[in-house]
N, C-alpha and C positions, 0 to 999 in steps of 0.2 A: 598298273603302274610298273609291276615290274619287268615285265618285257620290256617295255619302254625305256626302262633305266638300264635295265642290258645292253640295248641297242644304240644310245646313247654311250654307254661306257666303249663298245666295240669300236663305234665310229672315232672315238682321240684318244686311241688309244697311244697313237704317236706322239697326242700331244703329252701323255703322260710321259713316255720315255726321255721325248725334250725336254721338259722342266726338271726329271729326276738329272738329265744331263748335265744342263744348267746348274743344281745345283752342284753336283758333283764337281764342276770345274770350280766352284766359288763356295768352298768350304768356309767354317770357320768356329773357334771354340767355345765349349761349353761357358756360358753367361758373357758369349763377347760375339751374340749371335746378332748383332743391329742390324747389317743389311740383310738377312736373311729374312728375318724378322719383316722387315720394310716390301721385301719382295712379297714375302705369304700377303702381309695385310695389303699393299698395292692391287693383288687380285683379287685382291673383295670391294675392290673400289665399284661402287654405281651397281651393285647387286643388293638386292631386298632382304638386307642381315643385319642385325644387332651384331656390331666388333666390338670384342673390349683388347687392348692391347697393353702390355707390360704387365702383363700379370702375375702374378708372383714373386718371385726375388730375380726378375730379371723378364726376360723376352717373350713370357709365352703370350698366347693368344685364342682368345675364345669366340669363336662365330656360333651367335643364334639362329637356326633355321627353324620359324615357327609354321610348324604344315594347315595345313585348312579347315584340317576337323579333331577330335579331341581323341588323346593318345599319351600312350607313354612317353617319358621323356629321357631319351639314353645319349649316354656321349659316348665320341668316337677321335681316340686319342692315336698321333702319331708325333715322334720327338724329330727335333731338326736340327742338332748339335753333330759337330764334326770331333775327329779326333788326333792327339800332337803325336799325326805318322807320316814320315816321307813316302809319298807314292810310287810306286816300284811297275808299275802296270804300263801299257804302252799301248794304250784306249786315246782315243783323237780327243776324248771331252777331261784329260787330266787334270786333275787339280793344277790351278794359277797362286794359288796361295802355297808358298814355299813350308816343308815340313810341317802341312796342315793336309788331311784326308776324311772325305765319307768311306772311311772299311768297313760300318756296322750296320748301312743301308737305310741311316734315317733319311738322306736323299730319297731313296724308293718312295720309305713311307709317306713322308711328306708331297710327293708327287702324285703318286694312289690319291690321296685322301683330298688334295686340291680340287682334282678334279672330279671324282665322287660327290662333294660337298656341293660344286658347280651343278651338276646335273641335280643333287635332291633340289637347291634351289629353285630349278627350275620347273619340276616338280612338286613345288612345296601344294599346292593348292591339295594335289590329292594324298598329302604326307599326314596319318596322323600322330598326332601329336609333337612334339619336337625334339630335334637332333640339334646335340652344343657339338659343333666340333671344335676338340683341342689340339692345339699345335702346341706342340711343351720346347721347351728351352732345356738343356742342361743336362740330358738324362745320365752322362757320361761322367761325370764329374759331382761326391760328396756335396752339400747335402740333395743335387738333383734340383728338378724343376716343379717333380710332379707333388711333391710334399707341401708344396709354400700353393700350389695351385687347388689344391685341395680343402687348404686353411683360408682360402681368399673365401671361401663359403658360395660362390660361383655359381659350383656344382651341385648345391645342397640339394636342390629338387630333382638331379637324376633319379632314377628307378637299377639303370646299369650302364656299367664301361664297358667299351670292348676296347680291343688293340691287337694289333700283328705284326710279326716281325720278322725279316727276311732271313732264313739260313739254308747254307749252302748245304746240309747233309741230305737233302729229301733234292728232286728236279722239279722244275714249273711244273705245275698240276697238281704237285701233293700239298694238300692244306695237313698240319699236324695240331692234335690238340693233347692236354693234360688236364683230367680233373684234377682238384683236390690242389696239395702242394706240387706246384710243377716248378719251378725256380729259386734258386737258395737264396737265405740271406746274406749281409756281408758286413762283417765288424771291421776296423782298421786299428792296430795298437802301433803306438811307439815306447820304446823304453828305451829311458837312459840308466844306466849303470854306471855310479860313482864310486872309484875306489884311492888307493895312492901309487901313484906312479914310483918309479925306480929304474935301476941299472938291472939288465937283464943279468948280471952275473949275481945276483944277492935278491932273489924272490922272496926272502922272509922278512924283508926289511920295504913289503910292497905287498898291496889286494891287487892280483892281476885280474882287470877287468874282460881282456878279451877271454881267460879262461874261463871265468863267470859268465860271459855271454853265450862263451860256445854249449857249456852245461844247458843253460836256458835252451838252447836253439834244441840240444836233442830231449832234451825232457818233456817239453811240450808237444813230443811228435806222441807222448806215453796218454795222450788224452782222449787224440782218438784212437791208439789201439789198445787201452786198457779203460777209460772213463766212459767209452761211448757204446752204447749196444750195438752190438756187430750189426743188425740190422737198421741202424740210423746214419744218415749223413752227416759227416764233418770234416773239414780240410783248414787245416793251419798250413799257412804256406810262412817263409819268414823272405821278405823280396829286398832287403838289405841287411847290410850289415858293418857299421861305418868302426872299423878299426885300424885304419892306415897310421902308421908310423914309423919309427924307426927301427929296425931292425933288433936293436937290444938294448932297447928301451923298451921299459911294461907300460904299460899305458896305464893311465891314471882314470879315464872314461870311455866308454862304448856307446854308440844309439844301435837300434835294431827297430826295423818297423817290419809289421807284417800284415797279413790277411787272414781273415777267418771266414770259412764258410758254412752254412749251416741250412736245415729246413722247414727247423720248425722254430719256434721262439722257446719254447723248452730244451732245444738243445741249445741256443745261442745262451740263455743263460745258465746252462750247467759251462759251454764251454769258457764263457768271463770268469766263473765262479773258480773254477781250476785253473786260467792263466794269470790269476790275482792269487793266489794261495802259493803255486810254484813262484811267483814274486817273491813273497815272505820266504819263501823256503832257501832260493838266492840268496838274498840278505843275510840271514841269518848262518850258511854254509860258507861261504868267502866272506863274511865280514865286509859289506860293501853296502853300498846305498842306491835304492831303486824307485825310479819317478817312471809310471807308469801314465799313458793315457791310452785310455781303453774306448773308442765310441763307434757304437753303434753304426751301420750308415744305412742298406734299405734293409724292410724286412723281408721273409720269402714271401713269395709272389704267391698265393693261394686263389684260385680258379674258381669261384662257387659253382658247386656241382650239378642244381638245378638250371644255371645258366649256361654254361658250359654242355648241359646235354641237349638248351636247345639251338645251339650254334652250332651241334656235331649233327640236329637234327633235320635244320637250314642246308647246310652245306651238305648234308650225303644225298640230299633231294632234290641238288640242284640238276638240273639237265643242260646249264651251258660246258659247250665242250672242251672248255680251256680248263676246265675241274675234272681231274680225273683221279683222285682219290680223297677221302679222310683218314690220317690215320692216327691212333695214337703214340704219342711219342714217349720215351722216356724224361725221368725229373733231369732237367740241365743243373748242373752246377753254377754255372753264372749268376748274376742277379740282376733286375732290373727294379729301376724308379716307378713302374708299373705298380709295384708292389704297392704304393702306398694308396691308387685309386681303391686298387681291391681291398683293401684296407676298410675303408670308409663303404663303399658298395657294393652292392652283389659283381662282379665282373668277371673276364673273361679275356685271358691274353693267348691268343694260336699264334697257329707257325705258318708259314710261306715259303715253302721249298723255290730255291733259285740257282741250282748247280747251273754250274755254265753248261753248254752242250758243249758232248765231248770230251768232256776231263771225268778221267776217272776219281781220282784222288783232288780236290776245290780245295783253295787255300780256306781258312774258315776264317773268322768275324774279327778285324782289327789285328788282319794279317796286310801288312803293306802292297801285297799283289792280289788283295780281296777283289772276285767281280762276281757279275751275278746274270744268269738270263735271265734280257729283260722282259721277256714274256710274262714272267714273275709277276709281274705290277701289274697289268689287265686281271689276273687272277687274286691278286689283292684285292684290287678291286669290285671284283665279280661276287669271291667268298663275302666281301664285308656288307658287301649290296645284299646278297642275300638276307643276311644278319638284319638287315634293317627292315626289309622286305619281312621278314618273318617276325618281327615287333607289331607291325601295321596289322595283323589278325586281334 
């Protein structure tokens, strides 16, 4: 079977590159994915598959392939939301949606996994057991797709997930993996700070709020370099900071939202536990009033280890020649909606190197001139074939 499904994936592979093309030119945003959505399930039209379609809080999509003989049963998840970036690139398939882009490659994935999903179907007689493939909605965008697809109870009879994702630091051919914690989590807070405004000439007769905010803004940099053990991951970023007025005039309120990043769910609650404590301590220091919302949004993405060793052990086995290494890679700081399959499953999220050829220095992931060799995508496909291949023992 699996030579077969090699030789298969080799022969369209063009066709994969068109459809990732395809999509590329016809982005569109997280939970406002409909004709995407209508294109993926159109190509399951008159194929021997159980569709469930709108699943979750919005567009995803679940194709049954039940194989011939009896087997585990793993899903294979790739997300198809775009993201609000003007295209900068001067590629003939550009985005036609104005100030809408694939920079993050769920195009690729989404095109891999089409056509992967085509061939196990047609293969399904000698497949065992069965493969759900998920097409997710939203990965880009709080609370995500994969959370609400999760709780549809769908997927309750997997055994495991996998999923992969294209980045520009490694070239086509390098598959990268991470046990264990491989991707951060990520909390979102906003705070407003109420205080009394005044004439910038008479401070005592005023709680000046942007001074209250800017205290916040550096005290909470003291969490990760005093609350976190130097050997843990934490990043507080603060990505606004709404104080515009007049000149001399105090302001009366401040908002500030920001990002937290983290790796493990023990540090994401010491770091809430200390940005809700430096709140009170605010208030009670400028005499001001503080409405915090603090939530959560994915957890870190955690790799189970057993699973994970044997996708490291599929893919360094493989002998097609479009895989030319495994490597491990270090924990990203980013986060993905992945997180919450692994969550619930044993799973397993690798990487797909796709430097362009020839750039030494690639713009990286939802950078407006993001591309990618498309070579990349036969080798998705190849590594995640393997994956499945190596279930069927």
């Amino acid at each position: 079977m699996k030579k077969q499904l090699m030789k298969m994936l080799e022969e369209r592979e063009e066709e994969i590159i068109q459809i990732r093309r395809y999509l590329h030119e016809h982005p569109e945003l997280s939970f406002k994915e409909e004709k995407t959505a209508q294109y993926i399930a159109d190509f399951y039209k008159g194929k021997d598959v159980d569709i469930q379609t709108n699943v979750g809080n919005g567009y995803g999509i679940i194709v049954t392939i039940k194989g011939g003989k009896p087997g585990k049963t793993i899903g294979l998840r790739a997300d198809f939301d775009a993201l609000p970036i003007h295209e900068e690139t001067e590629v003939p398939f550009k985005s036609k949606n104005e100030g809408v882009m694939h920079a993050c490659g769920h195009d690729g994935h989404t095109a891999y996994l089409l056509v992967l999903a085509d061939c196990l179907i047609q293969l399904k007689s000698e497949v065992a057991g069965t493969i759900k493939i998920i097409h997710q909605h939203a990965e880009e965008v709080p609370p995500g797709g994969a959370k609400s697809i999760v709780e549809s109870g769908l997927l309750d009879d997997v055994d495991a997930v996998y999923g992969i994702h294209l980045f520009p630091t490694n070239s086509a051919g390098d598959v990268g993996y991470r046990s264990g914690f491989a991707m951060a989590g990520r909390s979102y807070f906003k705070l407003k700070i109420q205080g009394i405004g005044g004439h910038g000439s008479s401070p005592h007769l005023a709680n000046d709020t942007i001074v209250a905010g800017a205290h916040f803004v550096t005290s909470i940099q003291t969490i990760v370099s005093r609350r976190l053990n130097p050997f843990d991951m934490g990043v507080i970023t603060i990505g606004s900071f709404d104080g515009k007025g007049q000149f001399n005039v105090i302001k009366d309120s401040v908002e500030l939202e920001g990002d937290v990043r983290y790796m493990t769910s023990e540090i994401q609650q010491l770091m809430e536990k200390e940005i809700h404590r430096i709140v009170r301590g605010i208030e009670e220091e400028f005499d001001v009033t503080c409405e915090l919302d603090y939530v959560p949004d994915y957890p870190p993405l955690y790799n189970d280890p057993e699973i994970t060793a044997g996708v490291v052990e599929a893919i360094e086995n493989s002998t097609e020649s479009e895989i030319k290494a495994m490597t491990e890679f270090p924990m990203f700081s980013g986060s993905e909606d992945f997180a919450y399959y692994a969550l619930r499953f044993p799973s397993c999220f690798f990487y797909i190197g796709c430097k362009p050829k020839g750039v030494e220095k690639p713009y990286f992931n939802h950078h407006p001139r993001w591309d990618i060799d498309e070579d990349a995508l036969l080798v998705a496909a190849k590594a995640v074939a393997e994956v499945v291949c190596s279930n069927q023992q």
